[in-house]
PALUMRO-641260 format. One record per residue (C-alpha): residue in one letter; residue number from 1; x, y, z; chain. Coordinates in nm, 3 decimals. Layout:
<"a" NUM <X Y Z> "A">
...
end
This chain:
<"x" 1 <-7.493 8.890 -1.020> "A">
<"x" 2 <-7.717 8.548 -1.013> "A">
<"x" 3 <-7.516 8.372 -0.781> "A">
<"x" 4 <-7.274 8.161 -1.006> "A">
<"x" 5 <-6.935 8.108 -0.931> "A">
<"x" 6 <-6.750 8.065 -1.217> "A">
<"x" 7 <-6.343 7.944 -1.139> "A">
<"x" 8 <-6.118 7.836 -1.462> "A">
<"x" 9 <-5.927 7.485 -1.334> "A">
<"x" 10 <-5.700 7.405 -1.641> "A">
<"x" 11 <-5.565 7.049 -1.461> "A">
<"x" 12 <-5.919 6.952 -1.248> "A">
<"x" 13 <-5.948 6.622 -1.442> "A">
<"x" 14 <-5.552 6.577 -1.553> "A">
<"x" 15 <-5.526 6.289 -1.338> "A">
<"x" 16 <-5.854 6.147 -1.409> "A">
<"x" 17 <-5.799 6.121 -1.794> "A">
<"x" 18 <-5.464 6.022 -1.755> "A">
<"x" 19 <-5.550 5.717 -1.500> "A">
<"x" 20 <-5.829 5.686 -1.794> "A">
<"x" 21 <-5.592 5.654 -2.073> "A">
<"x" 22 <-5.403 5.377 -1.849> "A">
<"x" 23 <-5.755 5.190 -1.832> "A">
<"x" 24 <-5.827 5.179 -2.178> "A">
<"x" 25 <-5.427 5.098 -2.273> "A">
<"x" 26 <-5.493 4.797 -2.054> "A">
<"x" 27 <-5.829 4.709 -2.176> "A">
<"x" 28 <-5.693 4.686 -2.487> "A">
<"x" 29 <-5.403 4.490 -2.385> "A">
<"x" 30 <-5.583 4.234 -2.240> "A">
<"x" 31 <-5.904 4.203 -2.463> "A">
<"x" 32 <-6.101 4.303 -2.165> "A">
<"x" 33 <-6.435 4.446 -2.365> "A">
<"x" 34 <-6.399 4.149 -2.593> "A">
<"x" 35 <-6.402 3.869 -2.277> "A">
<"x" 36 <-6.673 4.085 -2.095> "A">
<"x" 37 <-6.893 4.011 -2.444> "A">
<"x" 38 <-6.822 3.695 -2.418> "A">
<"x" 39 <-6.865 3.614 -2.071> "A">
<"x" 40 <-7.219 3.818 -2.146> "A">
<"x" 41 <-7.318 3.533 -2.416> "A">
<"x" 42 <-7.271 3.258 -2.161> "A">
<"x" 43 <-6.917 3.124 -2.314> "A">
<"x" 44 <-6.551 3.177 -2.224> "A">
<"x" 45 <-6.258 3.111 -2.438> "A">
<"x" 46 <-5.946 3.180 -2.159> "A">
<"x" 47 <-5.687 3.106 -2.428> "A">
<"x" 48 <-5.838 3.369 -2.690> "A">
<"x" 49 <-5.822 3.679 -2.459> "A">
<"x" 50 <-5.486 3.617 -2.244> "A">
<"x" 51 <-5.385 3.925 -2.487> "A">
<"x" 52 <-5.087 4.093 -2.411> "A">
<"x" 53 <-4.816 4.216 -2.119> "A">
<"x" 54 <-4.753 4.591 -2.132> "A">
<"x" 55 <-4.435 4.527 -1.940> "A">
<"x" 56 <-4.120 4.626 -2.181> "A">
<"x" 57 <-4.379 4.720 -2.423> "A">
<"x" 58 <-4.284 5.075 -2.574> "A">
<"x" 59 <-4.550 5.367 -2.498> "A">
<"x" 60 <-4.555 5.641 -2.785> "A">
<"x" 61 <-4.718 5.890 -2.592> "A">
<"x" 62 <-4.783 6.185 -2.877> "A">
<"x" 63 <-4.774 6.481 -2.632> "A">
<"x" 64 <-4.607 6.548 -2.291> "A">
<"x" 65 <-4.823 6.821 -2.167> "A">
<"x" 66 <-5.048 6.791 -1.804> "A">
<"x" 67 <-5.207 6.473 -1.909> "A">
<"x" 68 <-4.900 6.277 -2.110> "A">
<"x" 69 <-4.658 6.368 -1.832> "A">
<"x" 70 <-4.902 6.162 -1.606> "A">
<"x" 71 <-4.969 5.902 -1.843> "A">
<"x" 72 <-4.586 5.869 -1.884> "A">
<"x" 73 <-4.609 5.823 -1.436> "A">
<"x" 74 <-4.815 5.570 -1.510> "A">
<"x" 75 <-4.688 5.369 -1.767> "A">
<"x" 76 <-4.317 5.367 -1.587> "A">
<"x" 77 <-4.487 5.177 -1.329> "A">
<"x" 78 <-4.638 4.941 -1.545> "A">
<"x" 79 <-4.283 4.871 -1.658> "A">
<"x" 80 <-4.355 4.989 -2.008> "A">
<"x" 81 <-4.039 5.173 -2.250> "A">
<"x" 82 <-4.230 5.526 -2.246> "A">
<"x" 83 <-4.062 5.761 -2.539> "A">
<"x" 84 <-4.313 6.061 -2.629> "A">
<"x" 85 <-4.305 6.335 -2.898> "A">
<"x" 86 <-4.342 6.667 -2.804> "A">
<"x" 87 <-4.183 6.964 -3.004> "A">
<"x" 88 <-4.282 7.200 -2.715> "A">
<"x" 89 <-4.132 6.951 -2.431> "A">
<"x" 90 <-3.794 6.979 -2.353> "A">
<"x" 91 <-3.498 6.709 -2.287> "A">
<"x" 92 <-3.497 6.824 -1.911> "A">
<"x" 93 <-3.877 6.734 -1.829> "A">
<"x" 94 <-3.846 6.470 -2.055> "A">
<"x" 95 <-3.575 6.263 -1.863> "A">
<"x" 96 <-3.714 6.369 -1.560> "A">
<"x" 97 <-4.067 6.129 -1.618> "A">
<"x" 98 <-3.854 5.879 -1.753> "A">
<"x" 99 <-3.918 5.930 -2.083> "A">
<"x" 100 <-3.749 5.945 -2.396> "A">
<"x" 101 <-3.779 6.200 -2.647> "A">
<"x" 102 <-3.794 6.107 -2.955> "A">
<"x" 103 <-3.925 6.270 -3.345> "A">
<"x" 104 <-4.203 6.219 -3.477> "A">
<"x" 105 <-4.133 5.887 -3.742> "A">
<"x" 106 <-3.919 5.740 -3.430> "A">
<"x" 107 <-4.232 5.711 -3.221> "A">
<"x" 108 <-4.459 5.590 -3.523> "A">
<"x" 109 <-4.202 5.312 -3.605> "A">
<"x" 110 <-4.135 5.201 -3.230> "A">
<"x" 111 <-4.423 5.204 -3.041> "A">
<"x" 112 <-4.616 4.926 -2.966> "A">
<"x" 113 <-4.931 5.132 -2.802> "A">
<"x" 114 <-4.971 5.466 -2.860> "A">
<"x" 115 <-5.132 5.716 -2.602> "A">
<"x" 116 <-5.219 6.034 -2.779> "A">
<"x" 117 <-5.233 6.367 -2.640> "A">
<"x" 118 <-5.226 6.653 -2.850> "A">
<"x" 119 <-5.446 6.971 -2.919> "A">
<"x" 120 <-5.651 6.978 -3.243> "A">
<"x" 121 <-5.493 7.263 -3.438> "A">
<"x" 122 <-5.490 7.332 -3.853> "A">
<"x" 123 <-5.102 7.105 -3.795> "A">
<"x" 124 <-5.245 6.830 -3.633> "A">
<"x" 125 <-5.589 6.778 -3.796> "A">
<"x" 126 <-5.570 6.399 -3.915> "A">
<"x" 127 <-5.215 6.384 -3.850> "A">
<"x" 128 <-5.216 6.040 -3.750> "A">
<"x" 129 <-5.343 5.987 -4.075> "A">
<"x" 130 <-5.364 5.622 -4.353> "A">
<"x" 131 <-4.960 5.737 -4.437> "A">
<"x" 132 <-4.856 5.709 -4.119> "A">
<"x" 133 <-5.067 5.426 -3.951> "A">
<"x" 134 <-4.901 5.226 -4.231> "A">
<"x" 135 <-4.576 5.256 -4.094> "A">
<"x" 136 <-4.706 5.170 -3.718> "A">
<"x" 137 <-4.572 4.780 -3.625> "A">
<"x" 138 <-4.833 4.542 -3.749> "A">
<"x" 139 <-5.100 4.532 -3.410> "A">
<"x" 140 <-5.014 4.842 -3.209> "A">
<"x" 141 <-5.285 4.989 -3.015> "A">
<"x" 142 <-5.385 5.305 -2.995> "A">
<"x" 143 <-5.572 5.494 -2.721> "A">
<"x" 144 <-5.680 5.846 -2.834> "A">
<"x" 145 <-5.696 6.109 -2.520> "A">
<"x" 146 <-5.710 6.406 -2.751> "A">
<"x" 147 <-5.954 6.515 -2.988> "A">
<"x" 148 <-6.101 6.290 -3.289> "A">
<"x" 149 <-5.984 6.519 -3.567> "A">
<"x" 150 <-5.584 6.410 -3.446> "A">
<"x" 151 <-5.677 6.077 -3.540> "A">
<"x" 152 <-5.811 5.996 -3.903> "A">
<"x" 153 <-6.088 5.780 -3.810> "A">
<"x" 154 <-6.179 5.664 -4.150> "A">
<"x" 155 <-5.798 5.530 -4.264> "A">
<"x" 156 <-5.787 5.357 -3.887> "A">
<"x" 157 <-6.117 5.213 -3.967> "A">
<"x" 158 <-5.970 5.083 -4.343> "A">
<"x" 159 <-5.615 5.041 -4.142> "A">
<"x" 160 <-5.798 4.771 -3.908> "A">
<"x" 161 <-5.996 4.559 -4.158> "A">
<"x" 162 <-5.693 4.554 -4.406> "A">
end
């Protein structure tokens, strides 16, 4: 009628947020935003941001949908452990990306960064919440590809400074 075209394109930006995800999972890994600031101030401290390898480093990736099954691409060829919960993902697809399925508390206890992927419904609001960051290893990142309300925000923020 005016001229629009309107087309519905579920997976137009899969790749992009999942090649995202791997950007910020390396950031993090290497304290890139943390050198950039200081490289920005005039000083450079090579010692304090060598940060981390994410090779044999285990991915939690906390959904295996479009974008965690090309995260999980990804992080295989980074050389990473990539396990992944995902009660609507089954063993087949699973082992086919590599990855390891695992429950819920598994990939909380093992993972050393965590890629999250996962609608916001009324059974995931907050469900990474203060309970269950406590029992993530002591330093795992996190990278949150989903929406905000997965993630309690205020118990990471306490779960940081503690």
């Amino acid at each position: 009628e005016r001229g629009c075209l309107v087309v519905n394109a579920p997976t137009s930006n899969t790749v992009a947020a999942a090649e995202h995800a791997i950007a910020l999972l390396t950031s993090l890994a290497r304290n890139i935003p943390q050198a950039d600031d200081c490289m920005k101030r005039g000083f450079w401290n090579r010692h304090r941001y060598i940060g981390v390898s994410l090779v044999n480093k285990t991915l939690a990736l906390m959904g295996l949908g479009k974008v965690g099954s090309e995260v999980a691409k990804r992080a295989n060829g980074l050389g990473m452990q990539v396990i992944a919960h995902d009660p609507y993902t089954s063993q087949e697809k699973a082992l086919a990306l590599g990855v390891e399925l695992v429950s819920f508390n598994e990939a909380v206890t093992r993972g050393d960064f965590f890629s999250l992927h996962i609608p916001l419904t009324s059974g995931t609001a907050n469900l990474l919440s203060a309970a269950v960051l406590a029992r993530m290893k002591r330093g795992a990142y996190i990278v949150n590809g989903a929406r905000g309300g997965v993630l309690d925000e205020a118990a990471l923020a306490e779960a940081i400074t503690s």
